[in-house]
LORO-256329 format. One line per 2 residues: number of its first residue (from 1); their letters; for each residue x, y, z of C-alpha. Coordinates in Angstrom, 1 decimal, padded with zeros to 4 digits. Each point is the difference from the previous one (the first is absolute). Layout:
NUM) A) X,Y,Z ~ ...
***
This chain:
1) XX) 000.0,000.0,000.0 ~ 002.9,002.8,000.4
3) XX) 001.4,-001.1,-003.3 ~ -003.8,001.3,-001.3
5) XX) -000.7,003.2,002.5 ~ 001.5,001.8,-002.2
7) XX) -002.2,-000.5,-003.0 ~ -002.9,-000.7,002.3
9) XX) 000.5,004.0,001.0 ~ 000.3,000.8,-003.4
11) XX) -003.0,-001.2,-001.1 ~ -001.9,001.0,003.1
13) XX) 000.9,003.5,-000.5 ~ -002.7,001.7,-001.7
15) XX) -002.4,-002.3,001.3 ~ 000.3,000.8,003.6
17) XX) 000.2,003.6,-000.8 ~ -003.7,000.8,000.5
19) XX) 000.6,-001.6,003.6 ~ 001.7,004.1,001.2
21) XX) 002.0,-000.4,003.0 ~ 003.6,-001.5,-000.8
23) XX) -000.1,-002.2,003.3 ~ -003.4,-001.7,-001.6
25) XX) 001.3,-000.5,-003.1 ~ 003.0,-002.1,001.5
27) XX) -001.9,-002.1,001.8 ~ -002.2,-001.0,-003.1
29) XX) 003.1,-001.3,-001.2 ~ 000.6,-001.8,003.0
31) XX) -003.2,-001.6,000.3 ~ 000.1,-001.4,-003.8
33) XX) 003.3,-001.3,000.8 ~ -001.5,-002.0,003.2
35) XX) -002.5,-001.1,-002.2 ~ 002.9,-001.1,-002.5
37) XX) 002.0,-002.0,002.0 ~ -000.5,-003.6,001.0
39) XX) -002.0,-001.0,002.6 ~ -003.4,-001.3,000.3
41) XX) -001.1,002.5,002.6 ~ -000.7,003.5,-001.9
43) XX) -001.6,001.7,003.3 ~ 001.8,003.3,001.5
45) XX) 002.1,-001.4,002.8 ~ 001.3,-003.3,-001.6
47) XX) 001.0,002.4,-003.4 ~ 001.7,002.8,002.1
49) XX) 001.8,-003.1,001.5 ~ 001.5,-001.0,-003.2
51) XX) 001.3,003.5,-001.1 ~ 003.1,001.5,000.9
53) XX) -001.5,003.5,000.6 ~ -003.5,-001.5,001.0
55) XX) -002.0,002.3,002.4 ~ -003.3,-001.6,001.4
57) XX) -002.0,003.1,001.0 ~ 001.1,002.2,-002.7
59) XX) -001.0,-002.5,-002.7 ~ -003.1,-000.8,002.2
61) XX) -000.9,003.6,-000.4 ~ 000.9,000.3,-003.6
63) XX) -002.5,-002.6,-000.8 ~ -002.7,000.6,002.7
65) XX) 000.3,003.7,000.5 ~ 001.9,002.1,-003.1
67) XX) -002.7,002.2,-001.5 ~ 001.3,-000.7,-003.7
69) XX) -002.2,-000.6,-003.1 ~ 000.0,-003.6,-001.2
71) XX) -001.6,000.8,-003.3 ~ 003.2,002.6,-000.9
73) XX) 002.1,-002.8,000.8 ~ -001.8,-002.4,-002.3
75) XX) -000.7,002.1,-002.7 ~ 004.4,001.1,-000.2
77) XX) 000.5,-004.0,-000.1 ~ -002.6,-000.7,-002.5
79) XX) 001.4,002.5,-002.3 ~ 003.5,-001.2,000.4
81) XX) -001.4,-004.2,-000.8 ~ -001.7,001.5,-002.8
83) XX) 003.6,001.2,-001.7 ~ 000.9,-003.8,001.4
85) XX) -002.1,-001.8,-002.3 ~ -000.5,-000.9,-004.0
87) XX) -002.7,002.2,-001.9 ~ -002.4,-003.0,-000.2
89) XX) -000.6,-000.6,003.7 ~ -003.6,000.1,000.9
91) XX) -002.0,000.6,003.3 ~ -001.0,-002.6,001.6
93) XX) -002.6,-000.1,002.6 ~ 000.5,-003.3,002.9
95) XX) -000.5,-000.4,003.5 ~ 002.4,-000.9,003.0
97) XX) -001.1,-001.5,003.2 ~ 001.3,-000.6,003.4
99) XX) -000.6,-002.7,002.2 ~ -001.1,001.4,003.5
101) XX) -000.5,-002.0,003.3 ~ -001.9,002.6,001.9
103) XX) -003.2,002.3,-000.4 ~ 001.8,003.8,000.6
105) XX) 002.4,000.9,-002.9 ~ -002.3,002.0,-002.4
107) XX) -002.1,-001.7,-002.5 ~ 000.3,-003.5,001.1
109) XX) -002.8,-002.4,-000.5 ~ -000.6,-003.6,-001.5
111) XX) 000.4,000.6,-003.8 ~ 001.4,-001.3,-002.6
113) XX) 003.8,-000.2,-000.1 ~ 002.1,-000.6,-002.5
115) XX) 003.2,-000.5,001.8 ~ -001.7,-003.4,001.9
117) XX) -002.2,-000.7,-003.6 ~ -002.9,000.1,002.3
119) XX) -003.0,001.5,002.3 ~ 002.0,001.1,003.2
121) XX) 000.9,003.1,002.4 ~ 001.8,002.6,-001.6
123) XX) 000.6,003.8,-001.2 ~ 000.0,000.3,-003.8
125) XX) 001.3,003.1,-002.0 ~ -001.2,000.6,-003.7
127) XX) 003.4,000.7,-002.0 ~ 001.1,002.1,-003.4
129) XX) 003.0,-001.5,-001.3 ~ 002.4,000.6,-003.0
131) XX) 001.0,-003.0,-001.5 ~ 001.0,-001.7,-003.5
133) XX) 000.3,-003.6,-000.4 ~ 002.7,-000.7,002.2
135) XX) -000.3,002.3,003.1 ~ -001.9,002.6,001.6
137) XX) 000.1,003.1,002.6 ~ -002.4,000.7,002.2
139) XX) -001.1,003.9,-000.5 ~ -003.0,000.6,002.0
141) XX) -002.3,-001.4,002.7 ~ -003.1,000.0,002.4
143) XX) -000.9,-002.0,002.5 ~ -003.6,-001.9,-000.5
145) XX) -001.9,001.0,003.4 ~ -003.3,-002.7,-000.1
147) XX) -003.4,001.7,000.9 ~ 000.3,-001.5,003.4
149) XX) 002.9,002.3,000.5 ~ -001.6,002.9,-001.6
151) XX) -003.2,000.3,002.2 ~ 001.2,-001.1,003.1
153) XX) 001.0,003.4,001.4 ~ 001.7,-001.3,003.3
155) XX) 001.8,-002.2,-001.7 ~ 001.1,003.1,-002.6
157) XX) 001.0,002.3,003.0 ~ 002.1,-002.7,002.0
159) XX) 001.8,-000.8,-003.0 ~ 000.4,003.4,-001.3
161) XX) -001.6,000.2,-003.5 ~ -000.3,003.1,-001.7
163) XX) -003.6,001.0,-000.1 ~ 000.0,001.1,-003.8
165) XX) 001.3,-004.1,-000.3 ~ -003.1,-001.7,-001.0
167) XX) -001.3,-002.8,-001.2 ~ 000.6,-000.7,-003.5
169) XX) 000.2,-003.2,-002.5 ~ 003.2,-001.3,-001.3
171) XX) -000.8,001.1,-003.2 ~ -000.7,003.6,000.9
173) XX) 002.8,000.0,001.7 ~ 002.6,-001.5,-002.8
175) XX) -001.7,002.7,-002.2 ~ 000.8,002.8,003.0
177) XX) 003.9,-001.1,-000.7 ~ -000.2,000.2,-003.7
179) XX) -001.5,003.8,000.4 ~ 003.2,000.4,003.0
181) XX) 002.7,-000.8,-002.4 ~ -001.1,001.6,-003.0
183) XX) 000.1,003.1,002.3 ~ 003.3,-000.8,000.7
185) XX) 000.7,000.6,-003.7 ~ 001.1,-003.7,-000.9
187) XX) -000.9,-001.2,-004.0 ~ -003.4,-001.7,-000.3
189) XX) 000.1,-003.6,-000.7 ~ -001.8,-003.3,-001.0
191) XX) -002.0,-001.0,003.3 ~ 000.3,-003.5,000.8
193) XX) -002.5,-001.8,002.8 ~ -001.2,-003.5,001.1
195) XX) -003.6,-000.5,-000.4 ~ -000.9,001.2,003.7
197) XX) 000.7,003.1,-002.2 ~ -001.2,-000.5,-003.3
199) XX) -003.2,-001.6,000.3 ~ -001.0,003.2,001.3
201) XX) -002.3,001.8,-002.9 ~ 001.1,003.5,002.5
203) XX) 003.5,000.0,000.6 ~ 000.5,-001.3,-004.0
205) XX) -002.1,003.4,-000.8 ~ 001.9,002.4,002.2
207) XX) 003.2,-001.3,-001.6 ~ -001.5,000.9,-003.3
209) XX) -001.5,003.1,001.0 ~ 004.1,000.6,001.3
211) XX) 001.0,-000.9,-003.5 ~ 001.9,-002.0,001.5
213) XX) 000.5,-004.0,-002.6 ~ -000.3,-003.1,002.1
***
């Protein structure tokens, strides 16, 4: 990993710029490098552990507490994939899932998950990605939050959702990611989506009425 911090800073550079404070912006670089190394564990405390320069509470608050804009940070790093990747990659809409024991992290429920290939207890996140035939990079996402999440306000206020977060279909939101990165000014490409997608008369109109090919 310190044969690679260099570049690793080099690339983070412009990303990490919309994060302000210089102090912040080192300790993104930090985290990802936690997150880099080996080791199952990919909590604060067992991360910090494994760095070198590895501070517990000031990456605790970077994630937790920093007031920075995740959507700045995304959009600079979509922008730079974008430059990454051949002329014919397409959009492609998919869903990722996480496996989850208990009943409290936000937007877990019995539903379908494709990480176990089956009807279980997870969170699952609708995804845009830019891919071609032989890879793909992830460039936006949003977290699925089931109706039983969305009308339970107790359960909203203990786990801290935003009250203009509500409920909304997969499909409305994979369309809500499309509109994000167009206004991020990426190209326009060829939409590509399972049939949990394209059996839907609606979301294959709103890509037409986007102009967008699919």
């Amino acid at each position: 990993m310190e044969r690679f911090r260099s570049k690793l800073e080099a690339f983070l550079a412009d990303v990490v710029r919309s994060m302000g404070r210089k102090e912040r912006r080192a300790h993104a670089e930090q985290y990802l490098r936690g997150l880099l190394l080996e080791g199952e564990r990919k909590s604060i405390q067992p991360m910090a552990s494994r760095l070198p320069d590895g501070d517990v509470q000031a990456l605790q608050q970077f994630v937790n507490q920093s007031p920075w804009s995740y959507r700045e940070v995304r959009a600079s790093l979509a922008r730079k994939m974008e430059k990454e990747f051949v002329p014919e990659a397409y959009w492609i809409i998919d869903e990722v899932s996480f496996p989850k024991q208990g009943k409290h992290s936000v937007g877990v429920a019995r539903q379908y998950c494709g990480a176990l290939g089956k009807t279980a207890n997870c969170q699952v996140a609708v995804t845009l990605d830019l891919g071609t035939e032989e890879t793909s990079t992830p460039l936006d996402w949003a977290l699925y939050l089931p109706e039983q999440w969305a009308q339970d306000p107790a359960r909203r206020k203990k786990a801290g959702i935003p009250e203009e977060v509500t409920f909304q279909a997969k499909p409305e939101l994979a369309l809500d990611l499309i509109d994000e990165v167009r206004s991020w000014g990426l190209q326009d490409r060829l939409v590509l989506a399972d049939s949990g997608y394209g059996d839907s008369y609606e979301f294959r109109q709103a890509l037409r009425g986007r102009g967008l090919d699919y």
